[in-house]
C-alpha positions as CSV (number, residue, x, y, z in Angstrom):
1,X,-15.2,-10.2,-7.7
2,X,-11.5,-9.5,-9.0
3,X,-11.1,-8.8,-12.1
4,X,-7.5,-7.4,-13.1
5,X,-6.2,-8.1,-9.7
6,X,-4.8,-12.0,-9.0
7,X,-3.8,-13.7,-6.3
8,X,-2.4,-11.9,-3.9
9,X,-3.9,-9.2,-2.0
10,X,-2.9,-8.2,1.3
11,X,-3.9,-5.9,3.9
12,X,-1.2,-4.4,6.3
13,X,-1.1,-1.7,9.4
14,X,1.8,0.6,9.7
15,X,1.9,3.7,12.0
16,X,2.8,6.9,10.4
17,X,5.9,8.9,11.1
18,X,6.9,12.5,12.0
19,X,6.5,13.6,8.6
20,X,3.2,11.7,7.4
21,X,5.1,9.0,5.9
22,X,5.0,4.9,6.2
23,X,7.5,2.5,5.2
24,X,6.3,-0.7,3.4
25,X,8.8,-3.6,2.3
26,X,11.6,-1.0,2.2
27,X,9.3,1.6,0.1
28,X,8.1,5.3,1.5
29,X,4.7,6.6,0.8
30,X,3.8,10.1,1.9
31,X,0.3,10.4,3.2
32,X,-0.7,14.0,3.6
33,X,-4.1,13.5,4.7
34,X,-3.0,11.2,8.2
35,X,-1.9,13.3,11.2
36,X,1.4,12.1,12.3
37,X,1.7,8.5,14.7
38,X,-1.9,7.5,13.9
39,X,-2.6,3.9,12.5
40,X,-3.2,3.0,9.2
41,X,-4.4,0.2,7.1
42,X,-2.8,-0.8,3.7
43,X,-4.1,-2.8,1.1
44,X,-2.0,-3.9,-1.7
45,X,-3.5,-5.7,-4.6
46,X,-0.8,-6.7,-7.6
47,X,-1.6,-6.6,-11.1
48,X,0.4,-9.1,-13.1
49,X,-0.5,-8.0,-16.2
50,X,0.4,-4.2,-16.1
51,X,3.7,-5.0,-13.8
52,X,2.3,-2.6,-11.5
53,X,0.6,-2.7,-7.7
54,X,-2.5,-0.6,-6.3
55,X,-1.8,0.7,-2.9
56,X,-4.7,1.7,-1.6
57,X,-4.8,3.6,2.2
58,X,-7.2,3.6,4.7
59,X,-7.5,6.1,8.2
60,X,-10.6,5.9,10.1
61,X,-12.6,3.6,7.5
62,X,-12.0,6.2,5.1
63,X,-9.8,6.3,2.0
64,X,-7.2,8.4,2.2
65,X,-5.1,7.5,-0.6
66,X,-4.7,5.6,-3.6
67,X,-1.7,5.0,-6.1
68,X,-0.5,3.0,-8.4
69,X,3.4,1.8,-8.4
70,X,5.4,-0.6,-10.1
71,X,5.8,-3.7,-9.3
72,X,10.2,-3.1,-9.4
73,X,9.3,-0.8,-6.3
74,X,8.1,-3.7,-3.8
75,X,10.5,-6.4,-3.2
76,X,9.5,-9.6,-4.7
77,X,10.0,-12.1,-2.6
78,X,8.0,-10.4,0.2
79,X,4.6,-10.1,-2.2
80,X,5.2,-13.6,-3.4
81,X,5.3,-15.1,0.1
């Protein structure tokens, strides 16, 4: 059920660099509890009404971070498409 969240949700992999970071739609997000070059999975989920977007990162089916950023910090067009 989704409640605050609309339309689009998406769920990404990126590989983490040398320094525990990953790059998504031009935007860096440090995630100090991945080892470096190990997969993760990356689910965004926009909420319209705050002007904001839930990143939400998963490593080995487990959560391993969870922010929230504005929307200004995710290129438009690439969470409209």
């Amino acid at each position: 059920m989704k409640v605050a969240f609309f339309e689009i949700e998406e769920w990404e992999k990126r590989i983490t660099n040398g320094y525990r970071k990953i790059s998504i739609y031009s935007f860096e997000i440090q995630i100090p509890k991945v080892p470096p070059y190990e997969e993760v999975l990356i689910h965004l989920a926009p909420n319209e009404t705050k002007n904001t977007v839930e990143a939400r990162i998963w490593y080995q089916n487990q959560l391993v971070y969870k922010s929230f950023y504005p929307l200004s910090c995710f290129k438009q067009s690439s969470l409209e498409s």
